[in-house]
C-alpha positions in Angstrom: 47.5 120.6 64.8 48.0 117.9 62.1 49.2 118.6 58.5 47.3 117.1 55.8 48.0 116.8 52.4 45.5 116.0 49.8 43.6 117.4 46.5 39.9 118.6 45.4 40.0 115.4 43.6 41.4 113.3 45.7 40.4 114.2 49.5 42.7 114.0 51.7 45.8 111.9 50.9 47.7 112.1 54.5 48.0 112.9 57.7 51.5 114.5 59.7 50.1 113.6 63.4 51.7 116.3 65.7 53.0 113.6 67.8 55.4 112.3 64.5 56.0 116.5 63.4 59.4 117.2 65.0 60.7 113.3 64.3 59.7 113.3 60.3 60.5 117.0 59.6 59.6 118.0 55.8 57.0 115.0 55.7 53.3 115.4 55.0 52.6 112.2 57.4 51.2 108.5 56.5 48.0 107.6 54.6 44.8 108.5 55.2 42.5 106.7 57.2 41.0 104.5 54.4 43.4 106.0 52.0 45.9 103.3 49.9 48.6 104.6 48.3 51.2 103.8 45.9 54.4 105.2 44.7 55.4 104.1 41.2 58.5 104.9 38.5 57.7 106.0 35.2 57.2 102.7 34.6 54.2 102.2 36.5 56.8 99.7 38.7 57.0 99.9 42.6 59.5 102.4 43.7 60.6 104.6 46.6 60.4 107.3 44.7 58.3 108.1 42.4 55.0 109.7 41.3 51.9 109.2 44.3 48.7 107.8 43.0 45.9 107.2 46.3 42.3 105.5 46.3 40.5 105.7 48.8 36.3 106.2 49.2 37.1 110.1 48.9 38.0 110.3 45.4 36.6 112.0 43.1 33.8 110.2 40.3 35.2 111.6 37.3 35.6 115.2 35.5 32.2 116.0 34.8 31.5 115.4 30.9 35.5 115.1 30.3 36.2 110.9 30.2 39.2 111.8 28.2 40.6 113.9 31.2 39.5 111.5 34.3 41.4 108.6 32.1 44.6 110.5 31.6 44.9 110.9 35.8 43.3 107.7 36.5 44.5 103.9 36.5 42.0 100.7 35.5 42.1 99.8 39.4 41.4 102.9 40.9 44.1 105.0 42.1 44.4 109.1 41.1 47.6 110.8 40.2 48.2 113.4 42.6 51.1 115.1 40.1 53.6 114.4 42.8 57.0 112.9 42.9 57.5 111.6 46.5 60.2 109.5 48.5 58.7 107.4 51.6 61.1 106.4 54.5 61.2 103.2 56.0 58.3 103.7 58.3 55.5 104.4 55.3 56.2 108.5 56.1 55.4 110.2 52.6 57.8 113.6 51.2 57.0 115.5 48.6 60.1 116.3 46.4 59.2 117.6 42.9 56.4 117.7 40.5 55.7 115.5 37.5 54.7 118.5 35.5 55.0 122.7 36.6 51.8 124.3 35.5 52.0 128.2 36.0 48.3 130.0 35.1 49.2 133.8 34.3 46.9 135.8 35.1 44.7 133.5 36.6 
C-alpha cells in the first residue's frame, strides 16, 4: 500500500513507496511522478524547512471566477502552496511538521 499526500488542487504531491515505509517513518514519501517541488522560508529563499509549493501537469487551472484567490496561492512560475510547513531529509524524503495557517470551519 503506498501513502500519498496531495490536495484537490494540487493532485497528488507524493508518494511513501511501501518498500521506504518502515525506514522514513512519519514521512509522506518523494515527489510525484512528474511532480517538482520546492521548499521555501518565508522569504521565498531555498530552505529545508519551510512551506511546500509543487507543479506538476495535475494542478489545478485556477479558482473558477476568483483570480484574486488563485494569485494569493500561486507563484509567476507555477508552483501551488500546499499550506504546509515541511522538513526534507537528505535523501529528497518530504515531512510534514506544521501548518502555515490553522483554519477550523464550525459547523461545517
Amino acid at each position: 500500500m503506498h501513502e500519498l499526500y496531495g490536495s484537490t488542487e494540487a493532485g497528488i504531491i507524493s508518494d511513501c513507496r511501501p518498500a521506504d515505509a518502515r525506514d522514513k517513518i512519519g514521512s509522506v514519501g518523494r515527489p510525484w511522478f512528474m511532480t517538482e517541488v520546492r521548499v521555501v522560508d518565508d522569504e521565498g529563499n531555498p530552505a529545508d524547512r519551510g512551506e511546500l509549493f509543487s507543479r506538476s501537469p495535475y494542478l489545478m487551472n485556477g479558482y473558477l471566477d476568483d483570480p484574486a484567490a488563485t494569485a494569493a496561492c500561486t507563484t509567476p512560475d507555477g508552483f501551488l502552496t500546499s499550506g504546509d510547513i515541511v522538513e526534507r531529509d537528505e535523501d529528497g524524503f518530504i515531512y510534514i511538521v506544521d501548518r502555515k495557517k490553522d483554519m477550523i470551519i464550525p459547523a461545517g
